[in-house]
Each structure stands twice: as C-alpha cells, then as structure tokens.
N, CA, C and O atoms as a Tripos MOL2 file, in Angstrom:
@<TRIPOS>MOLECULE
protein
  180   179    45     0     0
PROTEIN
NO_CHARGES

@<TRIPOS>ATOM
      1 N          34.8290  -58.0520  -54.4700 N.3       1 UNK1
      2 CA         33.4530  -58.5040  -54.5400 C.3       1 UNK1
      3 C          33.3020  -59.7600  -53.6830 C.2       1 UNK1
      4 O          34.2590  -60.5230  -53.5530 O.2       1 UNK1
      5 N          32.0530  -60.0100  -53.0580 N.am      2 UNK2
      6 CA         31.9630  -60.8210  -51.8720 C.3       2 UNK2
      7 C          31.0620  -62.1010  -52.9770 C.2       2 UNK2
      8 O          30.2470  -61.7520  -53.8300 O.2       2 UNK2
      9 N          31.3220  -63.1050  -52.7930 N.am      3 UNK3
     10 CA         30.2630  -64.1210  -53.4260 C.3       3 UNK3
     11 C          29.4130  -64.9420  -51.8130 C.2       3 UNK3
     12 O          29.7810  -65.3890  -50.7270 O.2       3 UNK3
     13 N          28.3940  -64.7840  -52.4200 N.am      4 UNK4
     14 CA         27.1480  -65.2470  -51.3850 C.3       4 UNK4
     15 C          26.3930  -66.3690  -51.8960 C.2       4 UNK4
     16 O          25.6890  -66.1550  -52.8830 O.2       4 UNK4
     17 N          26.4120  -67.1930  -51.5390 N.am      5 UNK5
     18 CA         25.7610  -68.8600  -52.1710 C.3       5 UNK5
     19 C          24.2920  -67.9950  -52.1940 C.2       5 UNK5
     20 O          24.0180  -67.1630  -51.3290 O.2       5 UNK5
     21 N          23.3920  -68.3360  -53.3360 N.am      6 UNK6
     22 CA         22.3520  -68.2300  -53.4990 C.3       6 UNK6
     23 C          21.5630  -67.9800  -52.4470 C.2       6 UNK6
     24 O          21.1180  -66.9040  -52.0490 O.2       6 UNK6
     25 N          21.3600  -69.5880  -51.8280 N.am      7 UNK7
     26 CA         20.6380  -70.0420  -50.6480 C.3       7 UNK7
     27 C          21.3320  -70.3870  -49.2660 C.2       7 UNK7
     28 O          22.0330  -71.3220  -48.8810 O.2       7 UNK7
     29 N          20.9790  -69.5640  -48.8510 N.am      8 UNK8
     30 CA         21.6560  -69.8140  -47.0800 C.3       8 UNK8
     31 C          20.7700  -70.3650  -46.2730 C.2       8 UNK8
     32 O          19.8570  -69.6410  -45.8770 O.2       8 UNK8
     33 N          20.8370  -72.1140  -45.7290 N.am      9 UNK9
     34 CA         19.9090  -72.5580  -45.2530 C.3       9 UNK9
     35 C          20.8730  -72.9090  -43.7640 C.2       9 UNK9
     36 O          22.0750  -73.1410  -43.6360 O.2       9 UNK9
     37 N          19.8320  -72.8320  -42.8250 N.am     10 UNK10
     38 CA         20.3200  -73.0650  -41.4570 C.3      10 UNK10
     39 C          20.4280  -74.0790  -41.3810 C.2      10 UNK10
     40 O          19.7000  -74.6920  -42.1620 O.2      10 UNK10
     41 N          21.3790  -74.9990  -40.4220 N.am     11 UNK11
     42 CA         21.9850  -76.3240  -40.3400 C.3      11 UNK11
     43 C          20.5710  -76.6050  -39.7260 C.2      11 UNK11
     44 O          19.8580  -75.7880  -39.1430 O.2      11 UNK11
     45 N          20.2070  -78.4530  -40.0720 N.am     12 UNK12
     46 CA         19.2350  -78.8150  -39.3670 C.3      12 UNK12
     47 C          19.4520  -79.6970  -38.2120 C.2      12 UNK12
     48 O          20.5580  -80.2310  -38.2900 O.2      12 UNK12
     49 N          18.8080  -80.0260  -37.2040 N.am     13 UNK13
     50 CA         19.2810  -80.4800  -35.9930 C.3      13 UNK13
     51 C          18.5290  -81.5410  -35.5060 C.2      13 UNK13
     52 O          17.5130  -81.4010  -34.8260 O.2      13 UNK13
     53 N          19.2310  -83.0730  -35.9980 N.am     14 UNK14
     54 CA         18.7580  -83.8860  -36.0220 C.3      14 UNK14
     55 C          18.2510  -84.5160  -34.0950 C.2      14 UNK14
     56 O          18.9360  -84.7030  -33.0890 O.2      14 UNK14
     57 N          16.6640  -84.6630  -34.4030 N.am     15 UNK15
     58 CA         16.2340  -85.3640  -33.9030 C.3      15 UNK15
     59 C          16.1800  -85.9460  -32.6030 C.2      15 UNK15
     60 O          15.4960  -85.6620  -31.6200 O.2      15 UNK15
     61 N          17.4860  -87.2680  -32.9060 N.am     16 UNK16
     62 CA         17.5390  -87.9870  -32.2720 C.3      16 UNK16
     63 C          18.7560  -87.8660  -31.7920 C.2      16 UNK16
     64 O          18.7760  -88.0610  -30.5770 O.2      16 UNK16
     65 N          19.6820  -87.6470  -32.2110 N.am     17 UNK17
     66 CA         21.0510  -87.1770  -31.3080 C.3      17 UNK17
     67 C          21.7310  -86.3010  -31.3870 C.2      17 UNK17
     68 O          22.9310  -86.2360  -31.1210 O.2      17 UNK17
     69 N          20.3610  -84.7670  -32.1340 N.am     18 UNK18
     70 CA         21.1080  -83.9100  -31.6640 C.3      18 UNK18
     71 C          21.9240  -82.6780  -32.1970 C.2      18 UNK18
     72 O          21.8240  -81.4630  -32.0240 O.2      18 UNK18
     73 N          23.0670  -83.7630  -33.1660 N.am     19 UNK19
     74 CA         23.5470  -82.8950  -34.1410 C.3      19 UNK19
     75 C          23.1960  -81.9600  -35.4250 C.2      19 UNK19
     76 O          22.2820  -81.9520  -36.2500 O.2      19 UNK19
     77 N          24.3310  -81.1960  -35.2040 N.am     20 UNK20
     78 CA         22.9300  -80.5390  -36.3690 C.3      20 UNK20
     79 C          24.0890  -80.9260  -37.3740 C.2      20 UNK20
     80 O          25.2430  -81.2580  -37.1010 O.2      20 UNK20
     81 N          23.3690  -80.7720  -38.8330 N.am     21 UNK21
     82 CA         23.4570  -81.0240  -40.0090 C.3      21 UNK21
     83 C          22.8600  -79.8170  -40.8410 C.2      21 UNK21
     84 O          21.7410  -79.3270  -40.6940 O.2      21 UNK21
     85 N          24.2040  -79.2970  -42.0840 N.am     22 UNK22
     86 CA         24.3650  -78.3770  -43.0560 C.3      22 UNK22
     87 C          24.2830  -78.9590  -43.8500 C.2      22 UNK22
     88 O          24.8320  -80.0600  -43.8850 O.2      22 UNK22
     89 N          23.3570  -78.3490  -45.1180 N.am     23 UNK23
     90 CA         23.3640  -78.5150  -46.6170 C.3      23 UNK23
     91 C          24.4400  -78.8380  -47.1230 C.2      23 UNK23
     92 O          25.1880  -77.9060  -46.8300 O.2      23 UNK23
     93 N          25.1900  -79.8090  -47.8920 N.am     24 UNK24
     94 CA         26.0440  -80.0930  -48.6910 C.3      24 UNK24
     95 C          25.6560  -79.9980  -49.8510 C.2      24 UNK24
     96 O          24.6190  -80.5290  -50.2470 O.2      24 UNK24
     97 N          26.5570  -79.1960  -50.6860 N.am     25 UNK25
     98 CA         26.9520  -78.3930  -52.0490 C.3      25 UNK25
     99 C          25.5900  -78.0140  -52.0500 C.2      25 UNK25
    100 O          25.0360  -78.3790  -53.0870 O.2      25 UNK25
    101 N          24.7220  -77.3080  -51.1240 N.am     26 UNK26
    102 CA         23.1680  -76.7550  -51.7250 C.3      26 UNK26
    103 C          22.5800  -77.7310  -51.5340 C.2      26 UNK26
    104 O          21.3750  -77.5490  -51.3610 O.2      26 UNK26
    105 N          22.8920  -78.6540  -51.4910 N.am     27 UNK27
    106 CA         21.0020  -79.8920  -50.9970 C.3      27 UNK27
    107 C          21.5230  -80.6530  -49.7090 C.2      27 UNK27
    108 O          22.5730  -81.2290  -49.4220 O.2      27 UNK27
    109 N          20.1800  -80.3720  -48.9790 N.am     28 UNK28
    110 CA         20.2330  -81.0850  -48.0870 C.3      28 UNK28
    111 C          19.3680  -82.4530  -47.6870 C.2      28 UNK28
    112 O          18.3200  -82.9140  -48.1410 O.2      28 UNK28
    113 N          20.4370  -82.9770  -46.4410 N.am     29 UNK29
    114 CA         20.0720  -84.3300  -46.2260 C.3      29 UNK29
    115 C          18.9320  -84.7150  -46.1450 C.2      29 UNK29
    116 O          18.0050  -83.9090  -46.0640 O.2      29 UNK29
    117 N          18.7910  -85.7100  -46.1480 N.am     30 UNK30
    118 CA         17.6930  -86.4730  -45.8850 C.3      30 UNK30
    119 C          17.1300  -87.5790  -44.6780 C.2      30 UNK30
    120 O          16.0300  -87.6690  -44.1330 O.2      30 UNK30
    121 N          18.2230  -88.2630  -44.5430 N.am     31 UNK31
    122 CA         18.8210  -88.7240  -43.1800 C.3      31 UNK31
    123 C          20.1420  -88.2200  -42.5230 C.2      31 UNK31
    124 O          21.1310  -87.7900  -43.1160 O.2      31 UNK31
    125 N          19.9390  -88.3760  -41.0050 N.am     32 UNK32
    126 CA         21.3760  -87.9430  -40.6020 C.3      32 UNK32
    127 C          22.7900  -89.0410  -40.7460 C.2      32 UNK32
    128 O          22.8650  -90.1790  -40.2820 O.2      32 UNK32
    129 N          23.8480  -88.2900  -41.5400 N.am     33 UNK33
    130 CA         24.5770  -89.2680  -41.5070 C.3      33 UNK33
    131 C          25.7490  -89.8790  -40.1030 C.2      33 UNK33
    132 O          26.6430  -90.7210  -40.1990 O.2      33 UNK33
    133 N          25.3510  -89.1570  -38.9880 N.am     34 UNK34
    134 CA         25.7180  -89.9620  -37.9500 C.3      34 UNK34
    135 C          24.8120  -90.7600  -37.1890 C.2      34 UNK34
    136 O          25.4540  -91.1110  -36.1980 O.2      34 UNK34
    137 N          23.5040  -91.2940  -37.1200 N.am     35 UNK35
    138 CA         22.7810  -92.1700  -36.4630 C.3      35 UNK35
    139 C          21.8660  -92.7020  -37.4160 C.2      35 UNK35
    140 O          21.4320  -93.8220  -37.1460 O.2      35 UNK35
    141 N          21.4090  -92.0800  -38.6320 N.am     36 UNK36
    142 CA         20.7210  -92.5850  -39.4250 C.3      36 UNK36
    143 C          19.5610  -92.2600  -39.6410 C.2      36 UNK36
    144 O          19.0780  -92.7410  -40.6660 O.2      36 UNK36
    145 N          18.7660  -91.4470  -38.8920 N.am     37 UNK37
    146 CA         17.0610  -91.0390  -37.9830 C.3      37 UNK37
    147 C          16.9510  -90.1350  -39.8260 C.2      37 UNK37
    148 O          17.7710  -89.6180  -40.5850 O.2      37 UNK37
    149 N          15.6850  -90.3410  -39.8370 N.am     38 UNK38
    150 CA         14.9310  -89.1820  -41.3460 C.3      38 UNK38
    151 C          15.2420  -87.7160  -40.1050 C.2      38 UNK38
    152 O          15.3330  -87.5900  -38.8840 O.2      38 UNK38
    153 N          15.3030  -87.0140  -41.0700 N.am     39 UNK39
    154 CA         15.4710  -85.6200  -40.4640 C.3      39 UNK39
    155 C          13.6940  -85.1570  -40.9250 C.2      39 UNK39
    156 O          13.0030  -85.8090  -41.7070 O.2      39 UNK39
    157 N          13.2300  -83.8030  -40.1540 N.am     40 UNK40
    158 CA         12.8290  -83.2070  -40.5010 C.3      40 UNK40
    159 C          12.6830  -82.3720  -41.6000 C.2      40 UNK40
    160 O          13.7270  -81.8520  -41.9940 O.2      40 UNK40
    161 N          11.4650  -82.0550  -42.3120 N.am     41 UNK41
    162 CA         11.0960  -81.5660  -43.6830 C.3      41 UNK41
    163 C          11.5600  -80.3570  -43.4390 C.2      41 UNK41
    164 O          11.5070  -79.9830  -42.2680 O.2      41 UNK41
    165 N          12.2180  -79.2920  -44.6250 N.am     42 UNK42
    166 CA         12.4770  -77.8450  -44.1940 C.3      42 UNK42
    167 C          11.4480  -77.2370  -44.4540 C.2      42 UNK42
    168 O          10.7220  -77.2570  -45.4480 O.2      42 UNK42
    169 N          11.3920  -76.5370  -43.2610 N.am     43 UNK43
    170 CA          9.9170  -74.8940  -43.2060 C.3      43 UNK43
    171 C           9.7750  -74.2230  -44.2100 C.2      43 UNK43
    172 O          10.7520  -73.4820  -44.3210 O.2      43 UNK43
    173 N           8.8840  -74.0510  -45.2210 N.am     44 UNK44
    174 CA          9.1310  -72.8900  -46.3210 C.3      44 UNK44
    175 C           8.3210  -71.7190  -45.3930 C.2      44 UNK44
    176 O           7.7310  -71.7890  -44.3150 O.2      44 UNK44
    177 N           8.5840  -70.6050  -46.3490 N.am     45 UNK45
    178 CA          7.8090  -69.4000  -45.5090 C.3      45 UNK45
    179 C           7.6820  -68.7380  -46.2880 C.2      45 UNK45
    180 O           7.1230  -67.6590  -46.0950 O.2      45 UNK45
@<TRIPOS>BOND
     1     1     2 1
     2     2     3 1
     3     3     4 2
     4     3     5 am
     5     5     6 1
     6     6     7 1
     7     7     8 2
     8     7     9 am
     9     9    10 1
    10    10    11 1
    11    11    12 2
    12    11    13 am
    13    13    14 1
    14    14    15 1
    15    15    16 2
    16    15    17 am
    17    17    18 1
    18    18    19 1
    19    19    20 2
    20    19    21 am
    21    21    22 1
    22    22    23 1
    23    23    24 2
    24    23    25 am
    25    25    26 1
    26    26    27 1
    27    27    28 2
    28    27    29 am
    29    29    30 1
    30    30    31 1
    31    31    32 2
    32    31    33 am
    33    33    34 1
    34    34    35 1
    35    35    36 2
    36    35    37 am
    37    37    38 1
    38    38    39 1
    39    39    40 2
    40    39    41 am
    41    41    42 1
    42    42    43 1
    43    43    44 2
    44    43    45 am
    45    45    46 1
    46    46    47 1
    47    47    48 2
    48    47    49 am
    49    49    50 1
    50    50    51 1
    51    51    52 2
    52    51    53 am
    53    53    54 1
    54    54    55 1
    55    55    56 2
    56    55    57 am
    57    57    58 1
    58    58    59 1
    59    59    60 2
    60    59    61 am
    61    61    62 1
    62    62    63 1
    63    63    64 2
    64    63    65 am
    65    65    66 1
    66    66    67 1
    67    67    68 2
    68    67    69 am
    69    69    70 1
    70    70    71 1
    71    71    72 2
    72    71    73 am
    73    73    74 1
    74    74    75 1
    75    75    76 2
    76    75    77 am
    77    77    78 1
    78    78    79 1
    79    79    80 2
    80    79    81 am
    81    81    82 1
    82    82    83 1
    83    83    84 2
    84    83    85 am
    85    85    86 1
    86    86    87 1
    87    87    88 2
    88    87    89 am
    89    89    90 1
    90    90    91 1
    91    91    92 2
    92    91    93 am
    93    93    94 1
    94    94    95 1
    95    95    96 2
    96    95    97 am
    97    97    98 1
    98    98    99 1
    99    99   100 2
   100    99   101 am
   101   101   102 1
   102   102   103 1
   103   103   104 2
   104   103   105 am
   105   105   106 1
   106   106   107 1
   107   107   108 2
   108   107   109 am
   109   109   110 1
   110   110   111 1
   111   111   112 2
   112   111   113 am
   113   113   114 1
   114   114   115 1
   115   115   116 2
   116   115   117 am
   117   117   118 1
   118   118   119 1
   119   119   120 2
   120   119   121 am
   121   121   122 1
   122   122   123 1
   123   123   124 2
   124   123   125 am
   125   125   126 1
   126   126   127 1
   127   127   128 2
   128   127   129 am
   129   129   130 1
   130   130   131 1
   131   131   132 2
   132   131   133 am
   133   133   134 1
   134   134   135 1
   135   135   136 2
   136   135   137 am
   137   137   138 1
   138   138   139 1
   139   139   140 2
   140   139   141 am
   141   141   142 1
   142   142   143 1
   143   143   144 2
   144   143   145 am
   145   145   146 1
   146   146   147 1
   147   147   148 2
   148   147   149 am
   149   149   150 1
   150   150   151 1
   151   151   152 2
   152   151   153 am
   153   153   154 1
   154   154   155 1
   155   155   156 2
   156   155   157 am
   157   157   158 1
   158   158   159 1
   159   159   160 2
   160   159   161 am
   161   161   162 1
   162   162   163 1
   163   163   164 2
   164   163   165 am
   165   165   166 1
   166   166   167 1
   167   167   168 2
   168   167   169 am
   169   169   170 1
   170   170   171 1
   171   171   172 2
   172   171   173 am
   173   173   174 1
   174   174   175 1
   175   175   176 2
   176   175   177 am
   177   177   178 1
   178   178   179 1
   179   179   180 2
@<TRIPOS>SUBSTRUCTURE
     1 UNK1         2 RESIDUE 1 A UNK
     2 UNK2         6 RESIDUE 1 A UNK
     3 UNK3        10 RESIDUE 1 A UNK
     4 UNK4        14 RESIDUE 1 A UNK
     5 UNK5        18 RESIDUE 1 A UNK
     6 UNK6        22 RESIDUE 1 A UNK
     7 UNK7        26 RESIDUE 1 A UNK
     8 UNK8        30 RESIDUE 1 A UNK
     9 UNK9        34 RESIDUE 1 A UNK
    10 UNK10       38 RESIDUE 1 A UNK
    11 UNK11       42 RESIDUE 1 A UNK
    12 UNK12       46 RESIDUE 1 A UNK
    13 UNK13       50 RESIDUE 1 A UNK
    14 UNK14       54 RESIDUE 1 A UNK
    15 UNK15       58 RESIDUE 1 A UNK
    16 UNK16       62 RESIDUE 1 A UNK
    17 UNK17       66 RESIDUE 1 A UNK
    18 UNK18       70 RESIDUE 1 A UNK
    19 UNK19       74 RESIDUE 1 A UNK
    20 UNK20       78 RESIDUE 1 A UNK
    21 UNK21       82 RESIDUE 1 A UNK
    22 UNK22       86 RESIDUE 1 A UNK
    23 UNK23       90 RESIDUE 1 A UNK
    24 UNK24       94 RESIDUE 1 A UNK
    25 UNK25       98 RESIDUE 1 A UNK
    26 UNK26      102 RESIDUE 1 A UNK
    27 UNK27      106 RESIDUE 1 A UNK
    28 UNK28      110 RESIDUE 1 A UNK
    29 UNK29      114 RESIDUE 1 A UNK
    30 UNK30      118 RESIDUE 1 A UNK
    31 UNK31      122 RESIDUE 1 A UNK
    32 UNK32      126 RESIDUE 1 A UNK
    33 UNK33      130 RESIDUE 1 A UNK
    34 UNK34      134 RESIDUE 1 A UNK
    35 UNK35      138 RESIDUE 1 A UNK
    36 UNK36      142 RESIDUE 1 A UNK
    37 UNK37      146 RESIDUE 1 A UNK
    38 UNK38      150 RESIDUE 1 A UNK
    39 UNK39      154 RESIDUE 1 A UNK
    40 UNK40      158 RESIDUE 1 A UNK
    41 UNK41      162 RESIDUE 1 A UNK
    42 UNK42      166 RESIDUE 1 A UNK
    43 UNK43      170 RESIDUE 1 A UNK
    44 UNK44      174 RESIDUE 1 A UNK
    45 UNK45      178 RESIDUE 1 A UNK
C-alpha cells in the first residue's frame, strides 16, 4: 500500500531570490527562510 500525504502542495517560489520553498510537515511558510521576503498567498481553486 502506497501512503500519499493528504495535501500535495507545489513548492512556492520565492520572489525575490528565487528559490522555491516546500511545505514543511503540511504548513507552509510564510517568509522565505533564505532572504527573508513574505512569500506569496497560496491560489485556492
């Protein structure tokens, strides 16, 4: 049997330098933790 995390959210891709950034344990950031910049709100749909 395969286990599948609930929620599969796409890494977000900060901003200002770039990197992208994955949800940790299911929630994601808020700022990036390599430059510091607020990230973008996630898209609902």
């Amino acid at each position: 049997m395969c286990f599948r995390p609930a929620s599969l959210s796409k890494p977000v891709e900060c901003p200002n330098c770039k990197k992208k950034i994955s949800a940790m344990a299911g929630i994601r950031q808020k700022k990036c933790p390599f430059c510091g910049t607020e990230l973008p709100k996630e898209e609902k749909k």
